[in-house]
C-alpha positions in Angstrom: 15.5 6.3 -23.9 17.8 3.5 -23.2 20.3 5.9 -20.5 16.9 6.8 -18.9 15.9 3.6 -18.1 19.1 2.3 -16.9 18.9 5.3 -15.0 15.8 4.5 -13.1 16.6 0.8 -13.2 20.0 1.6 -10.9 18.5 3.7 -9.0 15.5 1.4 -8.4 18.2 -1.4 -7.8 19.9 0.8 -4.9 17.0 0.5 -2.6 15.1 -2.5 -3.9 15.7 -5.3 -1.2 13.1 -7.3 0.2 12.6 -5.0 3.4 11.9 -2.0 0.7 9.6 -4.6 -0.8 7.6 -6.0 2.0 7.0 -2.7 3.8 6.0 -0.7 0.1 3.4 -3.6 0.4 2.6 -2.8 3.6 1.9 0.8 2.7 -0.2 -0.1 -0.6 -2.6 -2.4 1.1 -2.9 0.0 4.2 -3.8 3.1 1.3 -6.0 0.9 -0.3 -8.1 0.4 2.6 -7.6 3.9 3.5 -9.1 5.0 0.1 -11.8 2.8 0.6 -13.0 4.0 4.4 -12.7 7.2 2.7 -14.8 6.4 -0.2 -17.1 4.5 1.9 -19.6 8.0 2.6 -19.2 9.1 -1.7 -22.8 9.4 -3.4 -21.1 7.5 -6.1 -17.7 7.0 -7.6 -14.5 9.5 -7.4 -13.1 10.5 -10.6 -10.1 7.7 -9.6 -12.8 5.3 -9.1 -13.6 5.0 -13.0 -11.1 2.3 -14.6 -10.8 3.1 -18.2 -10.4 6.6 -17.0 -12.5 9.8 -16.0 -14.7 11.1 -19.2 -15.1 14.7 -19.5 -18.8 14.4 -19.5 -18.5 12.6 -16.2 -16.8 15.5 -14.4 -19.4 18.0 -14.1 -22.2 15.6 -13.0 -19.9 13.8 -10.1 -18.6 17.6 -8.5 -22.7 18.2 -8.5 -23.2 15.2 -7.1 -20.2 15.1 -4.5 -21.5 18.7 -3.9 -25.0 18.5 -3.1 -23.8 15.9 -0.9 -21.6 17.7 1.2 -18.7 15.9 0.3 -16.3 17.9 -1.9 -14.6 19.2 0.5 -13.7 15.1 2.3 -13.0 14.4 -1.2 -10.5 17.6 -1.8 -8.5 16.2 1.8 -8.7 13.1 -0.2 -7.0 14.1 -3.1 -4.9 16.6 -1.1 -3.4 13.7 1.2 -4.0 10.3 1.0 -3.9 10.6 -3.2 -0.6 12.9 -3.5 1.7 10.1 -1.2 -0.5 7.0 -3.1 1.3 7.3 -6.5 5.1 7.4 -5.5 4.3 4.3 -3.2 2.6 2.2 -5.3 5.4 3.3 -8.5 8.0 2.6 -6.2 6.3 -0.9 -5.1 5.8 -2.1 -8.7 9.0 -0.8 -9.7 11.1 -2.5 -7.0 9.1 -5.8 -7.8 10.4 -5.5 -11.1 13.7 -5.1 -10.5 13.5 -7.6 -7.5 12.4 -10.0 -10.4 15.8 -9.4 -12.5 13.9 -9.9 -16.0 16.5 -10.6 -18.4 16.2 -8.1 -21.7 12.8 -6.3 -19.8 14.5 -3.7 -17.8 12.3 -1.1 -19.7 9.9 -2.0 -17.4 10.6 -0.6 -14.6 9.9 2.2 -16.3 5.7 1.6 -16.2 5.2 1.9 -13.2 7.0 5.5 -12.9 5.2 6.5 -16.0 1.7 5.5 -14.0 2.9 7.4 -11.2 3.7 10.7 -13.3 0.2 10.9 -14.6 -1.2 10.0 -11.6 0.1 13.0 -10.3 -0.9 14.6 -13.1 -4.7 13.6 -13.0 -4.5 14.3 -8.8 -3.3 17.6 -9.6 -6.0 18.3 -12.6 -8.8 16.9 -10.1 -7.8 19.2 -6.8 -7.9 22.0 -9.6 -11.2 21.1 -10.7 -12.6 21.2 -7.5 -10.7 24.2 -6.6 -12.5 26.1 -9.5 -16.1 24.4 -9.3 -16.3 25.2 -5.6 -15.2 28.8 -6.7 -17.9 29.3 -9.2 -19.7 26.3 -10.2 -18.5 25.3 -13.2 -15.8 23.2 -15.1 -13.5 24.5 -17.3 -13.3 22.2 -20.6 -9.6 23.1 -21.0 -9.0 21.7 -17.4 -11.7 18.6 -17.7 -10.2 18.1 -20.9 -6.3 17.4 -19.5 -8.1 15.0 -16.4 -9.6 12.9 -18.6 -6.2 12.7 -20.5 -3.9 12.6 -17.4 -6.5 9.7 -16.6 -6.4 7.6 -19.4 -2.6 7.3 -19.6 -2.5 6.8 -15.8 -5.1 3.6 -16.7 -3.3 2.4 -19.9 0.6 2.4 -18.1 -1.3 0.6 -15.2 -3.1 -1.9 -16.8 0.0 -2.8 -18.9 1.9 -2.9 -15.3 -0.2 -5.3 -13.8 -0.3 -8.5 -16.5 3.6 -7.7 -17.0 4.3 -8.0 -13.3 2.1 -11.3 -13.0 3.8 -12.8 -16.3 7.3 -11.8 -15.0 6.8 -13.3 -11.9 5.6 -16.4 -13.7 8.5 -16.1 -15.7 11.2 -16.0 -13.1 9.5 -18.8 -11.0 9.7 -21.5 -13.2 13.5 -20.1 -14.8 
């Protein structure tokens, strides 16, 4: 575990300068606002749009709802491009963060925000599926609801342990 985390902490390192910084910022904030133009037509929220992570029982009733609303297919463009570029900028953002910070002894974290980024891919991959197959023939297969809602959760719990690190590291290196 150790090697892989040095691993993605020098290779992290190799493009983490301020420019890398400032314009992965850039790119967050300007997804972020995409996501939410996007968003701003949905009958409700998107699978992403549930904190804790999506619940299987939740899947069914949202591609009903998205779909006697005419919008699975703006959600499917959705999830096919704005949601399959959003992960590997916001990983890379946090991650550069963290090793712009230099926390002594914490390198493992750098290794968060890639995790968050895997099973968001993961759960993006999982959701265009479900879609896929409940526009094909109107149901949900519990096998594939099953591995969103799991996908989801561990995209959820790696972020929400990203985001208090980052802040306390930060705090940290401030006042060092």
């Amino acid at each position: 575990m150790t090697r892989m985390v040095d691993w993605l902490w020098r290779r992290t390192e190799g493009i983490a300068s301020w420019n890398a910084f400032w314009v992965l910022l850039i790119y967050v904030i300007v997804f972020t606002i995409l996501f939410q133009l996007f968003g701003a037509s949905y009958p409700e929220k998107t699978f992403d749009g549930h904190r804790s992570g999506v619940q299987v029982v939740d899947i069914d009733r949202i591609l009903k709802n998205f779909d006697e609303h005419q919008q699975l297919d703006r959600y499917l463009t959705q999830e096919t491009a704005l949601d399959l570029l959003y992960p590997a900028i916001y990983g890379l953002f946090f991650a550069v963060a963290i090793v712009r910070i230099k926390p002594k002894g914490w390198h493992w974290l750098v290794a968060i925000p890639y995790a968050a980024a895997l099973f968001d891919y993961c759960e993006n991959v999982t959701f265009i599926a479900l879609v896929l197959c409940y526009r094909a023939g109107h149901e949900v297969s519990p096998a594939l609801a099953a591995s969103a809602r799991v996908a989801s959760h561990l995209k959820w719990f790696f972020l929400l342990i990203l985001l208090p690190a980052a802040i306390v590291l930060a705090f940290v290196r401030r006042f060092q």
